[in-house]
C-alpha positions as CSV (number, residue, x, y, z in Angstrom):
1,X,59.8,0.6,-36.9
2,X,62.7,1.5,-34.3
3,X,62.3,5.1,-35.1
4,X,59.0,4.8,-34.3
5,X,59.3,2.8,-30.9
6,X,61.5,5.5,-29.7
7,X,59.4,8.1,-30.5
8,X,56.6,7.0,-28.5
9,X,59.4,6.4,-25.5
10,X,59.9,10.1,-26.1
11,X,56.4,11.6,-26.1
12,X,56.0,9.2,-22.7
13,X,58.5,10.7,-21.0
14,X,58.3,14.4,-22.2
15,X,54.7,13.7,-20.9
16,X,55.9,12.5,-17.8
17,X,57.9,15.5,-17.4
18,X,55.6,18.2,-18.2
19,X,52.4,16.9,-16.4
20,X,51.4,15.8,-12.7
21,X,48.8,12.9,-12.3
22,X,46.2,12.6,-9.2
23,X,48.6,11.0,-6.6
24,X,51.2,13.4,-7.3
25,X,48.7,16.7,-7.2
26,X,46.5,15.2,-4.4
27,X,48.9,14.8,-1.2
28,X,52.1,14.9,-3.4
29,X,55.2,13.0,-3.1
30,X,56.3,14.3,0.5
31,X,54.2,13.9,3.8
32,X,53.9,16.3,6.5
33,X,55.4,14.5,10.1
34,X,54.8,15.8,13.6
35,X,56.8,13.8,16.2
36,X,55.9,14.3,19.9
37,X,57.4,12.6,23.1
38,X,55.0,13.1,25.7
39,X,56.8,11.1,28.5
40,X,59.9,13.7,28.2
41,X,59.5,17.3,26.7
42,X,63.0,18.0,27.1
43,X,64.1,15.4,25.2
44,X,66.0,15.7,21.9
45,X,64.6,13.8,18.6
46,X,66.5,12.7,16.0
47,X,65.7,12.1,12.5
48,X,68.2,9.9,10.8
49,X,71.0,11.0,13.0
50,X,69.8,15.0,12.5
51,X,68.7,16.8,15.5
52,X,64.7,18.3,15.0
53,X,63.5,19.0,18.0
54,X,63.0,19.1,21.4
55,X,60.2,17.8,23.0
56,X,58.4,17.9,19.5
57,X,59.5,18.1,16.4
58,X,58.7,18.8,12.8
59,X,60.1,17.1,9.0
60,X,58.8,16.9,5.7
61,X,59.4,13.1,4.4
62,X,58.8,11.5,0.7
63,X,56.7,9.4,0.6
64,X,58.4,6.5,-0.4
65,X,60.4,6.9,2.6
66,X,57.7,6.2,4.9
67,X,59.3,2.9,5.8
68,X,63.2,4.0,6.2
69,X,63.0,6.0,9.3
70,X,64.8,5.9,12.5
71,X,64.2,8.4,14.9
72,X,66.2,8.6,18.5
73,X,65.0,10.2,21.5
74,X,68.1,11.4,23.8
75,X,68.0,12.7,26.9
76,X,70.6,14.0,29.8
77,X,71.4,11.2,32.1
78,X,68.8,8.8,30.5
79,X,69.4,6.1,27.7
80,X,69.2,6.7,24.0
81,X,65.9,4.9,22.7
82,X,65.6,4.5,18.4
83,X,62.2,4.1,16.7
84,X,62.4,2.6,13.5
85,X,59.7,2.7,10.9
86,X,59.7,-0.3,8.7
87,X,56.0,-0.3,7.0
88,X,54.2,1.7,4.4
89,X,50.9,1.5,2.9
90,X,50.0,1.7,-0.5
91,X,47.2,4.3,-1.7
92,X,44.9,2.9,-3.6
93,X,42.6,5.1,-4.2
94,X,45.5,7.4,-5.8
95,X,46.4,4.6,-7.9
96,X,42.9,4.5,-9.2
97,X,42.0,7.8,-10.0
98,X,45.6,8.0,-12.2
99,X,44.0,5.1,-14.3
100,X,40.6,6.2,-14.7
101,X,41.6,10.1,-15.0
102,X,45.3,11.0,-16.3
103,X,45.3,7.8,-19.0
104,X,45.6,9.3,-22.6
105,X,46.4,7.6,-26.1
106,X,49.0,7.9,-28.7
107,X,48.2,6.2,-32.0
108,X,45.3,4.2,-30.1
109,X,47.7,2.9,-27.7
110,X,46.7,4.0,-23.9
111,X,49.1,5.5,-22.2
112,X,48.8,5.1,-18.3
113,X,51.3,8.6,-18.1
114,X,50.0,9.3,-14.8
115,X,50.6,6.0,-13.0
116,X,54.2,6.2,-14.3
117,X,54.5,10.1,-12.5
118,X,53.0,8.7,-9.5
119,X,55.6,5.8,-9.5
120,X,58.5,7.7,-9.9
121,X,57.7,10.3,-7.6
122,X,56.6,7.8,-4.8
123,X,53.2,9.3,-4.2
124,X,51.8,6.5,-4.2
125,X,52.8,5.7,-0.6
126,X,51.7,6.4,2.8
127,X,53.1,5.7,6.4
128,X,50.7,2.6,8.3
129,X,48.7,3.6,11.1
130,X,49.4,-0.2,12.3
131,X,52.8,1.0,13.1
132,X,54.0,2.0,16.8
133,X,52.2,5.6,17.7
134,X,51.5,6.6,13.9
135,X,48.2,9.0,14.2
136,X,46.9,10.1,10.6
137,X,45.8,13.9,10.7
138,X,44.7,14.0,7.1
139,X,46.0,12.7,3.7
140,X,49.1,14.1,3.7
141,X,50.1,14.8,7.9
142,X,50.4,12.1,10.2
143,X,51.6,12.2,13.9
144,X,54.0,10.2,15.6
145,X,53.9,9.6,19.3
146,X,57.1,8.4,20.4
147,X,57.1,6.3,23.9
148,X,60.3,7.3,25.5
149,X,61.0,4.8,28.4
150,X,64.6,5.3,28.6
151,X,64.8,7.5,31.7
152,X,62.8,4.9,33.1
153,X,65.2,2.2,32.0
154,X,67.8,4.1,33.7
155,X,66.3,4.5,36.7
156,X,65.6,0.6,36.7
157,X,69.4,0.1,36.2
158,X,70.4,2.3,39.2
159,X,68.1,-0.3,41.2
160,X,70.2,-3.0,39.8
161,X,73.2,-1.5,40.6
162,X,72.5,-1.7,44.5
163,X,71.3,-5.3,44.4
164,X,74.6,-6.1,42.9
165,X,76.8,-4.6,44.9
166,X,79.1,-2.8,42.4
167,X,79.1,-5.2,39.6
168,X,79.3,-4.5,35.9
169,X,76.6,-6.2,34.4
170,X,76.7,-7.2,30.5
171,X,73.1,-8.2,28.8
172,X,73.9,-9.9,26.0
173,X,71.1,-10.2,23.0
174,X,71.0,-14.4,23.5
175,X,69.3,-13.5,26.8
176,X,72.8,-14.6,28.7
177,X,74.3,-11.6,31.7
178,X,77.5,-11.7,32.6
179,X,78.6,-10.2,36.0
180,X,81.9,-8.7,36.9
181,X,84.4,-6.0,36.4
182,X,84.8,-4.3,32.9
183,X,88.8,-4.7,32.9
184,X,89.0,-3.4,29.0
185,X,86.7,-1.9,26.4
186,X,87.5,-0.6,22.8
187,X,84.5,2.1,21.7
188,X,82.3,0.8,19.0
189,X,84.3,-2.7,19.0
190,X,84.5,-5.4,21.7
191,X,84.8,-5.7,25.2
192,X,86.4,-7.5,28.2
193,X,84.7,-8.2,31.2
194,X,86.1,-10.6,34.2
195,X,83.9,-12.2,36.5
196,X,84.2,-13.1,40.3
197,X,85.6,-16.5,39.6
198,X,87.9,-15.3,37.7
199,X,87.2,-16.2,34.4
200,X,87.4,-13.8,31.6
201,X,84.9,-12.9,28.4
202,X,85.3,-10.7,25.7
203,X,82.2,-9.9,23.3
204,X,81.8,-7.4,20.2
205,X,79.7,-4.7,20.6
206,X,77.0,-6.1,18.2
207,X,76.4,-9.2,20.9
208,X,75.8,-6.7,23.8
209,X,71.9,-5.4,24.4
210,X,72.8,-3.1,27.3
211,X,75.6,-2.4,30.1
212,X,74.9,-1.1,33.8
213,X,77.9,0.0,35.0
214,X,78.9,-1.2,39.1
215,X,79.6,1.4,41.5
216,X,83.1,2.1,41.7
């Protein structure tokens, strides 16, 4: 009885191996992605960490990556901004057709062969259109319009600079800004900042949303 269970396991998986099923043939398990930033052409885009582009950009992304992507957006003398893709959508459609089309039998025993290819490929995903500036093209090339604002933001703190009059300023993610001179920082780790008063705060860098810098 053992010998026979795994030689059914076998004939599954050689199956698996030496066939496609409808998800897998009909969009595949990678996606085509165009990324555009039409605020800044000059801009450089970065997928996970690896420059693609400027201005636009091109990447081929699994499927079942659809909701594991960060993408930054630098630019000179502007702030870095990161889009970050959390959603996917599942197809359907794909699943149904594997069912109803690449289901076999072994011994009278149905064999769903197809929706186990499309599982472990990951074709069976999509990116959402709900998602910030996803555009689908077609079933297997969607667009992403990325909002850069982060010349604007710099612009903005320049402004606050002035009003200030040469204050560091430290936003802080609880909503709280601390004013004052920036007397010691450690990259990547904490900082010390002393206020007009006097009294002195030091924060890690995981507390601080943003930091305009005073005029010196």
């Amino acid at each position: 009885m053992k010998k026979l269970y795994i030689t059914r396991i076998s004939y599954i998986m050689v199956c698996a191996i030496l066939f496609s099923s409808c998800g897998t043939i009909v969009g595949g398990s990678y996606y085509k992605a165009y990324f555009n930033v039409p605020t800044s052409p000059n801009a450089r885009i970065y997928l996970n960490n690896n420059l693609i582009g400027t201005g636009s950009a091109f990447a081929t992304i699994k499927r079942s990556n659809a909701d594991k992507l960060d993408i930054t957006v630098k630019n000179d003398g502007c702030q870095d901004q990161i889009f970050s893709y959390r959603a996917r959508v599942f197809r359907g459609w794909a699943l149904f057709f594997s069912i109803i089309g690449w289901t076999g039998a072994y011994s009278g025993i149905p064999l769903p062969w197809g929706v186990v290819v499309d599982a472990a490929t990951g074709s069976l995903w999509k990116p959402s259109v709900y998602d910030q500036g996803i555009q689908k093209i077609d079933y297997k090339s969607y667009r992403y319009v990325l909002n850069y604002t982060g010349c604007q933001e710099a612009g903005d703190n320049n402004n606050v600079k002035n009003k200030d009059n040469g204050l560091d300023q430290i936003f802080l993610f609880n909503g709280s800004i601390i004013k004052g001179f920036i007397s010691e920082e450690e990259p990547n780790k904490s900082l010390k900042i002393t206020d007009s008063a006097g009294n002195i705060f030091v924060f890690k860098m995981e507390e601080i949303q943003k930091i305009v810098r005073g005029r010196k």
